[in-house]
PARORO-556350 format. One record per atom (N, C-alpha, C): residue in one letter; x, y, z. Coordinates in steps of 0.1 Angstrom, whole numbers, padded with zeros to 4 digits, always signed. Example, Ala and Ser with C-alpha at 12.3 -4.5 7.8 and 13.67 -1.06 7.14 Angstrom:
2
a+0132-0057+0078 a+0123-0045+0078 a+0132-0033+0078 s+0128-0022+0071 s+0137-0011+0071 s+0129+0000+0079 
***
This chain:
262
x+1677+0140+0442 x+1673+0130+0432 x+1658+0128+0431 x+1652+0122+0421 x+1643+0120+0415 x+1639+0108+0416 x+1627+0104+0424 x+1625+0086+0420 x+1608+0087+0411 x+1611+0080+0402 x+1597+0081+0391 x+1589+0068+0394 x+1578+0064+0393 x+1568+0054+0396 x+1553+0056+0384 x+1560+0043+0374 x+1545+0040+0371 x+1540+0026+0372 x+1527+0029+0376 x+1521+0017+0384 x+1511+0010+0370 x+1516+0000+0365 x+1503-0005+0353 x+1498-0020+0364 x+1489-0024+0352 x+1482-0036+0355 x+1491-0047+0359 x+1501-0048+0356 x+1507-0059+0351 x+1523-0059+0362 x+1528-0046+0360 x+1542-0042+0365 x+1543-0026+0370 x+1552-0030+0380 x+1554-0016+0389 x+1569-0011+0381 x+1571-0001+0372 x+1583+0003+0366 x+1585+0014+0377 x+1602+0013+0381 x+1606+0025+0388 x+1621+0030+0388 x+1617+0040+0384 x+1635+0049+0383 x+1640+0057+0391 x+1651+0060+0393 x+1658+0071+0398 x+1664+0078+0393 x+1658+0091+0391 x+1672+0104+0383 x+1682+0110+0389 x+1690+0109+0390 x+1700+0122+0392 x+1703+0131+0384 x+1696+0144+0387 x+1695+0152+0376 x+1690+0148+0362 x+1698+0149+0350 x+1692+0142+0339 x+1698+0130+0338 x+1706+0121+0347 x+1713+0109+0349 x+1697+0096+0355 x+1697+0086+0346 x+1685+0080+0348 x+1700+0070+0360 x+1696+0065+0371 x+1707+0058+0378 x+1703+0044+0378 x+1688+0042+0377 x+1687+0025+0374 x+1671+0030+0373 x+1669+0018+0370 x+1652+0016+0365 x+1650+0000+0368 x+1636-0003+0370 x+1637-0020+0373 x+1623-0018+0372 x+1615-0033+0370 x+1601-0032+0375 x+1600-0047+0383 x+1589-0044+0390 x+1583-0052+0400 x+1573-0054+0394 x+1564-0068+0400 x+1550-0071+0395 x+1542-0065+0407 x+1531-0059+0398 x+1520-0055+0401 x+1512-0065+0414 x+1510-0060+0425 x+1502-0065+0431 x+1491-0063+0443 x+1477-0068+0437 x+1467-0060+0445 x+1465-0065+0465 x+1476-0067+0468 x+1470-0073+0479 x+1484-0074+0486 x+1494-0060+0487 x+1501-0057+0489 x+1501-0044+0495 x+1510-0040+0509 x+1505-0030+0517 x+1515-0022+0516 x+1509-0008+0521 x+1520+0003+0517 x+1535+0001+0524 x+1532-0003+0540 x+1545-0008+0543 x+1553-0022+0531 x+1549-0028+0530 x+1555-0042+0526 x+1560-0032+0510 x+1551-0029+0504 x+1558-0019+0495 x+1571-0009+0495 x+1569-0005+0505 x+1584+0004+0510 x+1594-0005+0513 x+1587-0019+0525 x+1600-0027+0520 x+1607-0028+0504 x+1601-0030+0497 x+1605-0036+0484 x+1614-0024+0482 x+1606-0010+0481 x+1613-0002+0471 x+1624-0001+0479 x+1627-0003+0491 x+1636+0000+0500 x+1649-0013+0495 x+1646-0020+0491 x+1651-0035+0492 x+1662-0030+0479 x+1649-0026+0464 x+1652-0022+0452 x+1664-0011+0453 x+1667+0003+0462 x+1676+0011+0462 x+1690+0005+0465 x+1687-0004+0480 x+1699-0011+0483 x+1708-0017+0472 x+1699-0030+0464 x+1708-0034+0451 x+1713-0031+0444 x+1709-0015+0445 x+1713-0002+0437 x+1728+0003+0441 x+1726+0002+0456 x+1739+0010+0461 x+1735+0021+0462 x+1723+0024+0464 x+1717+0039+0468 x+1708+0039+0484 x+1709+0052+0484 x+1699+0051+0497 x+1688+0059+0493 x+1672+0057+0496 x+1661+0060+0492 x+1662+0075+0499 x+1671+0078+0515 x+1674+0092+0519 x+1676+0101+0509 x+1684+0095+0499 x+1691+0107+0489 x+1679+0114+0480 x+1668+0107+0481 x+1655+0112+0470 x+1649+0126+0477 x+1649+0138+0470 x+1644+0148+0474 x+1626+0149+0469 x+1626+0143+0456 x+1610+0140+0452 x+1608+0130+0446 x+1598+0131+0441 x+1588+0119+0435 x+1578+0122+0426 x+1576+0114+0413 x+1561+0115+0409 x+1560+0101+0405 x+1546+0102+0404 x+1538+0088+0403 x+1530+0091+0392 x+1531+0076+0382 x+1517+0074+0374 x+1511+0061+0374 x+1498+0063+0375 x+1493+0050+0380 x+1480+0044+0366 x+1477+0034+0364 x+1464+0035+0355 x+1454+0022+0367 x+1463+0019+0380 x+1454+0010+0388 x+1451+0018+0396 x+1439+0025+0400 x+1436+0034+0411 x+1433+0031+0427 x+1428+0017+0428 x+1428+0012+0438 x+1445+0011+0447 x+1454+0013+0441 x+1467+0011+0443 x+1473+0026+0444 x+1463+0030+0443 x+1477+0043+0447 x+1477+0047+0460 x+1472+0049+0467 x+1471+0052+0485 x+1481+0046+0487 x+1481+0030+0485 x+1492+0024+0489 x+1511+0027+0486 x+1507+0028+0473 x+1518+0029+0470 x+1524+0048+0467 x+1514+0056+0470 x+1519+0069+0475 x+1525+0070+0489 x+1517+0064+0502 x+1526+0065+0516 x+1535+0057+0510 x+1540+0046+0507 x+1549+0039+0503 x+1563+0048+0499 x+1562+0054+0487 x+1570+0065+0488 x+1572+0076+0498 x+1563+0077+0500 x+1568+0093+0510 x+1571+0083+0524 x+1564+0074+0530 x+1572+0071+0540 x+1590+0067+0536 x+1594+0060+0528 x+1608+0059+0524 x+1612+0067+0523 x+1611+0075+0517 x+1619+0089+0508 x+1617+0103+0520 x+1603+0106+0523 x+1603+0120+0530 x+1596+0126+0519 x+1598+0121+0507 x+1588+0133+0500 x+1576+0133+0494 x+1567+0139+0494 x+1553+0140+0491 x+1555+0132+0476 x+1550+0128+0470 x+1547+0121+0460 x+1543+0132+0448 x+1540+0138+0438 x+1530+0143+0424 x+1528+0131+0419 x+1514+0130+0417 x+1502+0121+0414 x+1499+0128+0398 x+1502+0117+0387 x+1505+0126+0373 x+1483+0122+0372 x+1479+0137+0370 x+1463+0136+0370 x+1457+0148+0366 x+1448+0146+0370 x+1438+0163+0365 x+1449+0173+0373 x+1450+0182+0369 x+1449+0196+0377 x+1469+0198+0375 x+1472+0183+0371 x+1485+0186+0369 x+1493+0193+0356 x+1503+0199+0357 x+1509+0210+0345 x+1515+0199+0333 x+1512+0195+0322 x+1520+0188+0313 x+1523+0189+0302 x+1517+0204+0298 x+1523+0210+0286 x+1516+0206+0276 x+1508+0194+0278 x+1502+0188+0263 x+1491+0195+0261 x+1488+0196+0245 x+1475+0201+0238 x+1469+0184+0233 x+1460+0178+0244 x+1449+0168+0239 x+1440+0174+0236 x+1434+0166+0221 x+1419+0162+0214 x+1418+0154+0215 x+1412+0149+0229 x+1405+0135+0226 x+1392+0140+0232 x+1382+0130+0234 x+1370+0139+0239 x+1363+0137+0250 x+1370+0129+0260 x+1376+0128+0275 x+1387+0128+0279 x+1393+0140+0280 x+1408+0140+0285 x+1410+0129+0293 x+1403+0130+0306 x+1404+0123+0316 x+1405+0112+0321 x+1397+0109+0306 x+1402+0094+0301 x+1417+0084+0296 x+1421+0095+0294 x+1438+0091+0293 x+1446+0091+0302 x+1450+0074+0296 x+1458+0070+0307 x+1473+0079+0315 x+1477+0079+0325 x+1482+0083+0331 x+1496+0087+0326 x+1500+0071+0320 x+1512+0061+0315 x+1514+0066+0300 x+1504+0073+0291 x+1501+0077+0279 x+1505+0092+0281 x+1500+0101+0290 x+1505+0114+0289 x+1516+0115+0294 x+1526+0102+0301 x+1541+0109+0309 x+1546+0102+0292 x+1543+0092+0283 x+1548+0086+0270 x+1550+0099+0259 x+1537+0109+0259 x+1537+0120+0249 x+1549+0128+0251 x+1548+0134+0268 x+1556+0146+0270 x+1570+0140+0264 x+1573+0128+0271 x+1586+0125+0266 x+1589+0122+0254 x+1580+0116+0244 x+1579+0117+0230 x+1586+0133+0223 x+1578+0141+0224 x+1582+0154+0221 x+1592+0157+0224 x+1593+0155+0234 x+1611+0160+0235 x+1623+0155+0231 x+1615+0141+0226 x+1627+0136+0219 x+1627+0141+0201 x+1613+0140+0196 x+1611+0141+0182 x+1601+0147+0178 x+1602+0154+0167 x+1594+0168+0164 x+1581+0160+0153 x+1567+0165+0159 x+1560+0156+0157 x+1558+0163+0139 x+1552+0152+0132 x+1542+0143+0133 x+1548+0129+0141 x+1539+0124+0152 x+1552+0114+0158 x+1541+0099+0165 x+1542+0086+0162 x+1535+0078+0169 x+1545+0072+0176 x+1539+0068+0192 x+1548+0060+0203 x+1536+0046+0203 x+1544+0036+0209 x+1537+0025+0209 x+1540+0020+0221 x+1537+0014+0230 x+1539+0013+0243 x+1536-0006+0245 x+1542-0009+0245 x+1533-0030+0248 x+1536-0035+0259 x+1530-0033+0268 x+1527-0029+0284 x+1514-0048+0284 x+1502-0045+0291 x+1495-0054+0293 x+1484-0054+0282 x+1483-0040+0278 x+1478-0039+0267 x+1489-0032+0252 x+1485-0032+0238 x+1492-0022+0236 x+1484-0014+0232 x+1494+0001+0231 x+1482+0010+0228 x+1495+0021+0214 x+1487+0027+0205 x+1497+0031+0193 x+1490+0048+0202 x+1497+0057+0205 x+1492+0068+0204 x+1501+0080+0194 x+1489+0090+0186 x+1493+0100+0180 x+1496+0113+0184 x+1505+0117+0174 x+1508+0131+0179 x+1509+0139+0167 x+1497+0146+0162 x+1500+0152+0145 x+1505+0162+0145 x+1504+0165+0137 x+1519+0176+0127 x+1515+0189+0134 x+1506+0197+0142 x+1502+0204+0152 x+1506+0200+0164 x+1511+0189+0167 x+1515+0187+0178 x+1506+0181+0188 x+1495+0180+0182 x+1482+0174+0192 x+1479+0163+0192 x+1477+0157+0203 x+1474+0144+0211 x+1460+0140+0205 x+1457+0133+0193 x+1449+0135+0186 x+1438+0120+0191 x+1447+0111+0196 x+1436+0099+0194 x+1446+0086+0200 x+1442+0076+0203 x+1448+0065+0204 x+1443+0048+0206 x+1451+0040+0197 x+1443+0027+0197 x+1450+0022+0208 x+1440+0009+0214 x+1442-0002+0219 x+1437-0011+0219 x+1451-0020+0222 x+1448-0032+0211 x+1452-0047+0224 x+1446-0058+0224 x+1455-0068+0237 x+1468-0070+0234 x+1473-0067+0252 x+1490-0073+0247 x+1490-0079+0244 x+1504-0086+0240 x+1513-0098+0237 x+1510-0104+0247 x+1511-0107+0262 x+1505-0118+0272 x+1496-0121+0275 x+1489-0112+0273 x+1475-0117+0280 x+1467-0120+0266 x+1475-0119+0256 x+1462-0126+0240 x+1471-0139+0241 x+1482-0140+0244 x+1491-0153+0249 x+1483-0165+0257 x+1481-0156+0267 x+1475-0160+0277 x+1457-0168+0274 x+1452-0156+0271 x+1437-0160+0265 x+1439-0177+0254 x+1444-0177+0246 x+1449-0186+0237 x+1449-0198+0243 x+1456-0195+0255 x+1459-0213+0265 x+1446-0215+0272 x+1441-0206+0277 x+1426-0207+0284 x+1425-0210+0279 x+1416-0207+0263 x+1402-0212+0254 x+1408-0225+0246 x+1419-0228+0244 x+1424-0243+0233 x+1430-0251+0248 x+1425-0263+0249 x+1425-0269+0258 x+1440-0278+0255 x+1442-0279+0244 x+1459-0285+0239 x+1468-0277+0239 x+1467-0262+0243 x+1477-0254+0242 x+1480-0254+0257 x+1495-0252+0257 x+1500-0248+0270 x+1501-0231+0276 x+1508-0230+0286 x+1510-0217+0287 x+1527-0219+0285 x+1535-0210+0280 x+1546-0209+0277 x+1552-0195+0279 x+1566-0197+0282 x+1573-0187+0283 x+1574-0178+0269 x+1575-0162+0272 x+1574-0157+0257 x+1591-0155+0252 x+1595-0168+0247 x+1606-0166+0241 x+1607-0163+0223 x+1619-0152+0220 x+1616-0151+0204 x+1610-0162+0196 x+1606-0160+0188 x+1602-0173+0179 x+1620-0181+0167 x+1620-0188+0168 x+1630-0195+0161 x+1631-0193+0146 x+1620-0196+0142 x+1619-0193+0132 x+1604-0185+0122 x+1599-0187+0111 x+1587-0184+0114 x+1573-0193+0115 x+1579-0206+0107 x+1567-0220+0111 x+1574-0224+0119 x+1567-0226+0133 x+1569-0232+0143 x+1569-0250+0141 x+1579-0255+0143 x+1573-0274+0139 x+1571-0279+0155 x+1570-0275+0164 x+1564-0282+0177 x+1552-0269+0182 x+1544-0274+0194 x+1535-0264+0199 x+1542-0253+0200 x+1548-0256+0213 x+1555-0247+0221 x+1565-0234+0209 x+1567-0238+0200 x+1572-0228+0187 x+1568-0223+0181 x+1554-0232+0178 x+1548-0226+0167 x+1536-0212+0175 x+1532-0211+0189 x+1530-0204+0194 x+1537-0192+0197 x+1549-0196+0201 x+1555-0179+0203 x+1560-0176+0193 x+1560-0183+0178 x+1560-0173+0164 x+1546-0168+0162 x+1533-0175+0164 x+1527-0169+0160 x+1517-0152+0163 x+1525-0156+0176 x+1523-0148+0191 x+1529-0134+0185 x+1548-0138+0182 x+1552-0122+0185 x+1552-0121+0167 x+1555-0130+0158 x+1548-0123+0146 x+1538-0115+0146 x+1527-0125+0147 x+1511-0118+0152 x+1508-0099+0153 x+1518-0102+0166 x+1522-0091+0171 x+1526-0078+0162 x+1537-0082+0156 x+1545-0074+0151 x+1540-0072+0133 x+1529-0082+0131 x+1524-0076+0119 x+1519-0066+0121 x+1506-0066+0133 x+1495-0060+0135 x+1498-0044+0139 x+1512-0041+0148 x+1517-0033+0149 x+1522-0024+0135 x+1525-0033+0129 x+1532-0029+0112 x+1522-0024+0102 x+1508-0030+0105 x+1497-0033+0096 x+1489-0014+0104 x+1488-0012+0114 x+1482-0004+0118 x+1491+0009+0119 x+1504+0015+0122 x+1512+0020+0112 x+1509+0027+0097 x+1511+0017+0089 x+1507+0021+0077 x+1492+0024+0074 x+1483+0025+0083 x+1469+0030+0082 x+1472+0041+0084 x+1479+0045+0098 x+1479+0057+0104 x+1489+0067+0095 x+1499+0060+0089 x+1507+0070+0080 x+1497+0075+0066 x+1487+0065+0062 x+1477+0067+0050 x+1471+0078+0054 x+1463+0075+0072 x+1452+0088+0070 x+1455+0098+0077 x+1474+0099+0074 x+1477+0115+0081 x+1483+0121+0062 x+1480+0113+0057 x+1486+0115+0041 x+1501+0112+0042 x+1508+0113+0049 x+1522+0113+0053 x+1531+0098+0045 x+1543+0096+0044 x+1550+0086+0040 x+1553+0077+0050 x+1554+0088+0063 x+1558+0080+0078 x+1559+0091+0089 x+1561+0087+0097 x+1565+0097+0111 x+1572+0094+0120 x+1578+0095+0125 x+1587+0087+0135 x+1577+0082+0145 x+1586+0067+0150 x+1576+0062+0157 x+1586+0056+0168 x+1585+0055+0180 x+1592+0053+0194 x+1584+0042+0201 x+1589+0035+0207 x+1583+0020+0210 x+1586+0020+0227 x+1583+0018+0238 x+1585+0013+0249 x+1576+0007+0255 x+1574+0002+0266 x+1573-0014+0273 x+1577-0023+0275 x+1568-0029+0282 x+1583-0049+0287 x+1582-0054+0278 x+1574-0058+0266 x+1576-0062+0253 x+1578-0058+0243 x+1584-0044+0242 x+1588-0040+0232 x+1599-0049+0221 x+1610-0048+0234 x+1625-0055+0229 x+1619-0068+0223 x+1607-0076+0227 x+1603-0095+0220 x+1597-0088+0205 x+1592-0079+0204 x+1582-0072+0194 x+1589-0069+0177 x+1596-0052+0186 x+1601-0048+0176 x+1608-0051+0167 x+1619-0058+0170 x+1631-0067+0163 x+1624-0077+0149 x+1611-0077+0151 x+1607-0088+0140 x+1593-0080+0135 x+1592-0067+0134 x+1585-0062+0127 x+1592-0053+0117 x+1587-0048+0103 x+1592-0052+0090 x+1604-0037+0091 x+1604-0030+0099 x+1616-0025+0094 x+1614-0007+0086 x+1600-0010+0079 x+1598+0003+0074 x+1596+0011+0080 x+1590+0012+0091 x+1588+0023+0103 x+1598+0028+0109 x+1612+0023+0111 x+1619+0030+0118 x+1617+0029+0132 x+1612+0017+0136 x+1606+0021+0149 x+1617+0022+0159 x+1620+0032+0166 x+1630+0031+0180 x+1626+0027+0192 x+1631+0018+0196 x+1627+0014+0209 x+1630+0025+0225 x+1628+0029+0233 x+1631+0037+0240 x+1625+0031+0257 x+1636+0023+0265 x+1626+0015+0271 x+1623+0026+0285 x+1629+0034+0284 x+1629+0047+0296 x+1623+0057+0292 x+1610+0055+0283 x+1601+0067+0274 x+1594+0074+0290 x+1587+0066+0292 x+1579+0066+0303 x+1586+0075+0317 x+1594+0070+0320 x+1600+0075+0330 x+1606+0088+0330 x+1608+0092+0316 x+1619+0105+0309 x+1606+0116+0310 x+1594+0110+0306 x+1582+0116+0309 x+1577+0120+0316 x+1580+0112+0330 x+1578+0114+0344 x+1587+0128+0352 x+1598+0123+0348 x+1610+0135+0350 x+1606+0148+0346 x+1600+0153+0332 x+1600+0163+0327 x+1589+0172+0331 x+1575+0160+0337 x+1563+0167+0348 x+1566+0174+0358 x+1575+0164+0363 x+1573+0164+0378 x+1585+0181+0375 x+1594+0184+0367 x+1597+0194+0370 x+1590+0207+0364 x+1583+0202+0354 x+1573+0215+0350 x+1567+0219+0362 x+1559+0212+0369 x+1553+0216+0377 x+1562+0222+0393 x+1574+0218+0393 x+1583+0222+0403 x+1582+0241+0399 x+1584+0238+0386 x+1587+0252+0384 x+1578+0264+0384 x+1564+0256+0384 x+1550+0263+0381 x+1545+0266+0397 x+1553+0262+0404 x+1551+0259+0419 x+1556+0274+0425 x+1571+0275+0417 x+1580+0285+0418 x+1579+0298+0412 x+1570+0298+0403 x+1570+0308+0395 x+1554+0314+0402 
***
């Protein structure tokens, strides 16, 4: 079995494959002041609720975009598991053709999103990811990793909002009710995941204009995708896919098994 690990700012997403069987996925919150042991507790903690044992994992890959956090949470895994970790980074096999004009620069979380993108849908293809930030990334009709926006998530522009307006609360991000909010607390989380879901919708149809195209399929994952998508307009088609990332991770970590082998 397979256990997949990506580490963002915000949340620790982790899965387990059996073969091409995803067996559970869950995330933990991110945190900088947490040790590789106390870590292994967790993931150790997370298999059990599972009904699995972390023994049965023969590998591992990791993507990380917090760097200070990976030492930790690479012993983490291989002490649990027994197996060396793949660290998704330079030097690793991913099959992708990026144009951007620091590879290197791209996020970790963005190249396991493409590979799995592709394999689901034949590009011209945008994924959208709404993580702590969101980011829209392309894939044009060459198949190349051509560019990508980002933009503030949904929580933390949430968030920003209560800092700077001293009458605003901080609030749970529940759907909005309707679309004029008539109390604070309402009229914030419509304006929030509307907001959201215009801007998503609005930038879309830029990107469909300056590929000349009518549309292209577009694939959505992160922890706010499911608050997002649902209330954006519908013409995109957008699919949600909340195991993009992880499916991603899978398809590395065996490229490179094979590139090991061959």
């Amino acid at each position: 079995m397979l256990l997949a690990c990506n580490l963002g700012n915000t949340d620790l997403l982790v899965g387990v494959f059996d073969g091409d069987t995803l067996r559970f996925s869950t995330r933990l919150a991110t945190s900088r002041e947490r040790s590789a042991d106390e870590t292994a507790i967790l993931l150790g903690s997370v298999f059990a609720l599972h009904g699995m044992s972390a023994a049965s994992v023969d590998g591992a890959v990791v993507a990380s975009v917090v760097r200070p956090l990976n030492g930790p949470l690479l012993t983490a895994v291989e002490t649990l598991t027994g197996a060396k970790p793949l660290l998704v980074g330079p030097g690793v096999k991913t099959g992708l053709d990026i144009r951007t004009d620091v590879a290197s620069q791209l996020g970790a979380d963005i190249v396991a999103n493409a590979v799995a993108a592709l394999s689901l849908a034949p590009a011209p293809l945008v994924f959208v990811d709404f993580g702590t930030a969101t980011t829209l990334t392309g894939i044009n009709a060459g198949g190349e990793l051509c560019g990508v926006l980002i933009c503030p998530g949904i929580r933390i522009s949430l968030d920003a909002l209560s800092d700077a307006a001293a009458e605003l609360p901080r609030i749970a991000m529940d759907a909005p009710k309707a679309l004029f909010g008539k109390n604070t607390i309402d009229s914030m989380a419509s304006g929030t995941v509307y907001g959201h879901a215009a801007m998503v919708d609005g930038l879309l149809d830029r990107i469909a204009a300056e590929w000349g195209l009518p549309g292209a399929t577009v694939l959505a994952t992160g922890a706010w995708a499911e608050k997002v998508v649902p209330h954006c307009s519908g013409r995109h088609g957008i699919r949600i896919r909340p195991d993009l990332t992880l499916l991603g991770l899978k398809r590395i970590a065996e490229m490179n098994v094979r590139a090991r082998k061959g």
